[in-house]
N, C-alpha and C positions, 0 to 999 in steps of 0.2 A: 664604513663602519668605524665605530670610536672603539678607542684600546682601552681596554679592562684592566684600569688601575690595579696593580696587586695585593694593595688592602680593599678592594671592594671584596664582600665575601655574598652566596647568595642571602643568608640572612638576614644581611643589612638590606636587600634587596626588600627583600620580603617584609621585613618587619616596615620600612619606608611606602610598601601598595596597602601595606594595613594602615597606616595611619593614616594615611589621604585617604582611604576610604572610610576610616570613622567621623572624620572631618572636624577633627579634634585642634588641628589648628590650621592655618594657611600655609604651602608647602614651602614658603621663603622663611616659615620658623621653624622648621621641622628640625638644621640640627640640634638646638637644645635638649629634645625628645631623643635624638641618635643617640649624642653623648653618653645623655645621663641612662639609656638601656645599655649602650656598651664601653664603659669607661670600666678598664680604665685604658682597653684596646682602642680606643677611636676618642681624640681629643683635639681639639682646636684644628689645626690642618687638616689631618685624616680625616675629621669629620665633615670639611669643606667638600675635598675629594670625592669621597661617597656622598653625599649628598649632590654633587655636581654632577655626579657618572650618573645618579638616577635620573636627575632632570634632561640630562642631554639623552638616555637612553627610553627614556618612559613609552615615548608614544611609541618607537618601534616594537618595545615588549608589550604594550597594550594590543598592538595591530595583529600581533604574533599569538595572542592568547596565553601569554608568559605572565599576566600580573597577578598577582595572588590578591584575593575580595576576601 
């Protein structure tokens, strides 16, 4: 199991299953879209991190019924 960075919050979680599901852009550009909803809490690093805790975590929370549609 991967460790839950402590700036991941579930929000960021959540709002990252909505935008791949609106398909609004491809998930290698999403953190522009992080950023600019939580800035000025999540910028340049931070937003790597969360974005990287999603992608390494996805499928498990998809498999799990964790992802928000």
């Amino acid at each position: 199991m991967i460790e839950r960075p402590s700036i991941v919050q579930d929000e960021h979680l959540t709002f990252l299953d909505k935008l791949r599901a609106s398909g609004a852009t491809n998930m290698y550009g999403a953190g522009a879209y992080l950023e600019r909803e939580f800035r000025p809490e999540l910028e340049g690093p931070q937003t790597i991190v969360v974005l990287g805790y999603w992608m390494d975590t996805f499928a498990g929370r998809l498999e799990a019924g964790e992802v928000a549609e």
